[in-house]
C-alpha positions in Angstrom: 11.2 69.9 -39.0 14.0 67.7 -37.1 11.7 67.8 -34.0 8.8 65.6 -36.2 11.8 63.2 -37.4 13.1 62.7 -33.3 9.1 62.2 -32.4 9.1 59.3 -35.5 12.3 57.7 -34.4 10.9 57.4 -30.6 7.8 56.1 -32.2 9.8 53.6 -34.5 12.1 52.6 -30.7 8.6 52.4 -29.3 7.2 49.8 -31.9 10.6 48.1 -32.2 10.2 47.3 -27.6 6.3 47.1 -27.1 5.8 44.8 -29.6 7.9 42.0 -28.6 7.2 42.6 -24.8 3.3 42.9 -25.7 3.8 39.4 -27.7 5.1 37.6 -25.3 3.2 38.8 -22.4 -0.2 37.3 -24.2 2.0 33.7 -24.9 1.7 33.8 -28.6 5.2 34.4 -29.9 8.5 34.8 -28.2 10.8 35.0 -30.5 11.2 39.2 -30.9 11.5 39.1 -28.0 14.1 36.3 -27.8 15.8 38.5 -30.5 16.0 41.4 -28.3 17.6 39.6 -25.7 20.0 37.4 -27.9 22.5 41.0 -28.4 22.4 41.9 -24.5 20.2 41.4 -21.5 19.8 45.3 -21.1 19.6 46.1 -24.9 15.5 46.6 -25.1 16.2 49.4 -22.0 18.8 51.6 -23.9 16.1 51.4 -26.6 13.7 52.4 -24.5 15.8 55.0 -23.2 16.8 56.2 -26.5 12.9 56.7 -27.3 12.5 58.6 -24.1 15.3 61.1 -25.0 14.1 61.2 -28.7 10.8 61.8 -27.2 11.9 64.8 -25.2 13.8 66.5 -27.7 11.3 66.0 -30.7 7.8 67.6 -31.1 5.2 69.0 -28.4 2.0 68.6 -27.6 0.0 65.3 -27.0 2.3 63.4 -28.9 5.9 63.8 -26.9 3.3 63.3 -23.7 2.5 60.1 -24.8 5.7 59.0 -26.6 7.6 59.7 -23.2 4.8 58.3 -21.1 4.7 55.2 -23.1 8.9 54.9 -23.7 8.8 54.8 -20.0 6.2 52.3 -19.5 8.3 49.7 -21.6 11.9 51.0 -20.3 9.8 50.1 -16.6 8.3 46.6 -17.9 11.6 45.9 -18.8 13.9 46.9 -16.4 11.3 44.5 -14.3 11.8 41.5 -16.4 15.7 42.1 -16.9 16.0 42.4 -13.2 13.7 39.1 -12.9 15.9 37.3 -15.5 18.8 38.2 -13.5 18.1 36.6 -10.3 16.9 33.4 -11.9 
């Protein structure tokens, strides 16, 4: 039962960083993701990290495949952007 509520909590981490990522990549709304940013630089990454360990401890199957796979797609798109935003 506690493994189903870890696989919802990395799919609520995984909403809460794609979305805002996925918004402003297409130019139409920034500010989730300006609101991510606003607490710290590297806060969407410890989300995204928190989703992949949430991910690995909750269900199996097709689902923790693709909440991992996906949790580290955004924890990668961001550690990208974070480390572009720090050299500017």
């Amino acid at each position: 039962m506690y493994k189903k509520c870890f696989s919802w909590i990395s799919a609520g981490l995984l909403l809460l960083t794609m979305l805002p990522l996925t918004l402003a990549a297409i130019h139409w709304f920034h500010k989730p993701l300006e609101l991510l940013l606003v607490f710290h630089l590297h806060f969407p990454c410890v989300l995204s990290g928190l989703g992949v360990v949430a991910a690995l401890i909750g269900a199996k199957g097709d689902i923790k495949f693709n909440l991992v796979l996906f949790n580290l797609l955004t924890l990668c798109l961001y550690l990208i952007f974070s480390t572009g935003l720090h050299f500017l």
